[in-house]
LUMTI-965526 format. One line per 8 residues: number of its first residue (from 1); their letters; for each residue y, z, x of C-alpha. Coordinates in pm, whole numbers, plus 50000, padded with zeros to 5 digits. Layout:
N
NUM) A) Y Z X | ...
***
This chain:
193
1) XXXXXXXX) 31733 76303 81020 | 31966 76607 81099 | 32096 76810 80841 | 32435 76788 81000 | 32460 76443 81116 | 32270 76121 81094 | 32480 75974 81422 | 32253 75882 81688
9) XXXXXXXX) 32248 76097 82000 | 32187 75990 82400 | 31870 75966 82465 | 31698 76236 82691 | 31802 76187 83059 | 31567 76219 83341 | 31613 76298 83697 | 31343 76379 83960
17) XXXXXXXX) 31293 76705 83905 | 31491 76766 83556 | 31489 76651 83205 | 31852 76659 83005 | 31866 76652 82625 | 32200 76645 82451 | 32174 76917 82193 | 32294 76815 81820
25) XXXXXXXX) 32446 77040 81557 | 32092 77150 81468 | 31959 77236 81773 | 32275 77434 81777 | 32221 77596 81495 | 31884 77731 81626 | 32057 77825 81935 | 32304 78085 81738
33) XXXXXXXX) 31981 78218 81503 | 31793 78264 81836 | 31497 78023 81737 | 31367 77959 82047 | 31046 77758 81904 | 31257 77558 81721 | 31488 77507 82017 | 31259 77461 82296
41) XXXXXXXX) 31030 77210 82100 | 31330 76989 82042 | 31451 77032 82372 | 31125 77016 82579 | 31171 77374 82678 | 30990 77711 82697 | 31197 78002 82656 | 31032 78354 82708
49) XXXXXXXX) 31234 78513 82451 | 31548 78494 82255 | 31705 78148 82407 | 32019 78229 82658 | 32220 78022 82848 | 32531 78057 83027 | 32817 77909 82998 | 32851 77954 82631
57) XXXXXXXX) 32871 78239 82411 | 32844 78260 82042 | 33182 78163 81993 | 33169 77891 82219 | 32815 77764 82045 | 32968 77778 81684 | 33270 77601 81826 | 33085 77316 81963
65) XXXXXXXX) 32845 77334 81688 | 33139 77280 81416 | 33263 76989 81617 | 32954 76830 81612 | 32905 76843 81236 | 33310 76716 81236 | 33277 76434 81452 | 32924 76348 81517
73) XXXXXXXX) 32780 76224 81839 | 33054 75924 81844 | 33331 76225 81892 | 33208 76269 82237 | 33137 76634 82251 | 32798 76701 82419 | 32617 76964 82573 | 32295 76861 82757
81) XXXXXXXX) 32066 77129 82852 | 31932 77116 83223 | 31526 77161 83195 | 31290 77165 83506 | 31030 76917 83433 | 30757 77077 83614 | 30768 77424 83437 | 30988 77361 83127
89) XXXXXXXX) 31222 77633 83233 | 31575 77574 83081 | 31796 77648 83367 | 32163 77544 83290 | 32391 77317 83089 | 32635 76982 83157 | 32899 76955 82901 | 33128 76685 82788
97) XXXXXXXX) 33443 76784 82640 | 33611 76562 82362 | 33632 76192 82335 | 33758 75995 82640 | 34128 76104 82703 | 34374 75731 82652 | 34377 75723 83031 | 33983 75697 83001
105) XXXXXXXX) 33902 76038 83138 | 33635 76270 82984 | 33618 76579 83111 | 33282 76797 83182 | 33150 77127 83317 | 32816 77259 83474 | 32657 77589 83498 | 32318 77688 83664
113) XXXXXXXX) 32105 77988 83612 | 32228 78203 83880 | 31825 78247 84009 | 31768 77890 84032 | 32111 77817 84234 | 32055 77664 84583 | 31781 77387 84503 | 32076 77144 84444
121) XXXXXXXX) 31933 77096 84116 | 32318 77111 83973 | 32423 76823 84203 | 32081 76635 84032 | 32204 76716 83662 | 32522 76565 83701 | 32428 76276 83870 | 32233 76209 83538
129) XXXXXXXX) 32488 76249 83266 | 32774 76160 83476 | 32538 75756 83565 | 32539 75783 83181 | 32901 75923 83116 | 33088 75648 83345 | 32863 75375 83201 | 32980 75424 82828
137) XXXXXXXX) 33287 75203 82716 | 33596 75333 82793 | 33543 75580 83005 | 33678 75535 83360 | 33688 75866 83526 | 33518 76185 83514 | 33727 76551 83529 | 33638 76899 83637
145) XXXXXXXX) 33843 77197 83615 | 33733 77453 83867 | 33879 77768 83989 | 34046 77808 84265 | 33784 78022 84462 | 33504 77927 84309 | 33403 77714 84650 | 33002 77702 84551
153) XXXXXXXX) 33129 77472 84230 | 33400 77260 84434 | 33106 77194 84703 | 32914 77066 84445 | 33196 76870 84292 | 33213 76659 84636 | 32868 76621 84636 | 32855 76439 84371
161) XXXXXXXX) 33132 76216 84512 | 33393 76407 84326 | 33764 76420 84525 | 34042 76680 84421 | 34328 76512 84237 | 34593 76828 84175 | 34637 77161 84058 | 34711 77346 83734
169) XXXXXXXX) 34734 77667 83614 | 34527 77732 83279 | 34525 77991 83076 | 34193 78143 83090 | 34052 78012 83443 | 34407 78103 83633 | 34486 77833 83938 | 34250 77536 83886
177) XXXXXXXX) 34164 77258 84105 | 34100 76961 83932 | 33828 76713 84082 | 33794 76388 83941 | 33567 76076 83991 | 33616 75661 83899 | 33351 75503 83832 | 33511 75222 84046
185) XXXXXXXX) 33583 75436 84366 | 33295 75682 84396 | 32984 75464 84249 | 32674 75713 84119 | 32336 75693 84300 | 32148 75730 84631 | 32315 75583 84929 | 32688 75657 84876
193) X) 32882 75897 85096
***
């Protein structure tokens, strides 16, 4: 049992080529002390050295960290870490922000290792937790937030059956487009268009 939390996390996704683990507040926790043995045996990974991963910093790690150990698994805050199956290389992260929003909207991000971008191996990622995101209870829709000129992420974002739904300005990303995606309207898997 974690020292932080005895709330059950998602099980380990797996795609073709990738295997997704939704860290918990201990795995965290080895994150920030740079433990990559620690970290890479729980998350099926091999890290060379000191465990790095965009898109979170320290602050960002403690932040989610502390939420975890707040609200547990049930709170909805995850990050999953991206792992290629074949080598064990960690090679990006999926996150969920916050519980479902009363409208049933949870929001998420993505970031790949810039050396392992063009293998459509973010597209494959968030098929995974977004099949598993859009089948928990009351969530309806997915969100993205993604800068206005960031056109590598919005391609991706359509890929994966994602439409734009407005603008907004925030305060740290500047003009955003938001993409979103029902779980009615744009079904996940093979086949759709």
């Amino acid at each position: 049992m974690d020292r932080h939390t005895a709330c059950v996390f998602p099980e380990p996704l797996e795609t073709p080529r990738l295997s997704l683990r939704a860290l918990t507040a201990d795995t965290m926790d080895a994150w920030i002390l740079g433990d990559s043995e620690t970290l890479g045996r729980a998350m099926g990974a091999r890290f060379p050295g000191e465990p790095v991963g965009p898109p979170l910093d320290l602050d960002d790690l403690v932040h989610v960290r502390d939420r975890l150990i707040d609200e547990g698994p049930d709170g909805g805050w995850w990050v999953w870490m991206v792992v290629l199956r074949h080598t064990r290389e960690p090679i990006g992260l999926v996150t969920l922000a916050g519980d479902s929003a009363p409208d049933g909207g949870m929001a998420f991000g993505f970031s790949v290792d810039p050396r392992q971008q063009g293998h459509e191996y973010a597209e494959e990622a968030i098929e995974g937790v977004l099949a598993w995101t859009l089948a928990q209870p009351g969530v309806r829709f997915v969100r993205a937030a993604i800068p206005v000129g960031n056109d590598a992420s919005m391609r991706v974002a359509e890929h994966v059956g994602m439409r734009p739904a407005g603008t907004a300005r925030d305060p740290d990303l500047g003009e955003i487009v938001v993409f979103e995606r029902s779980a009615r309207r744009y079904p996940v898997g093979p086949g759709r268009s």
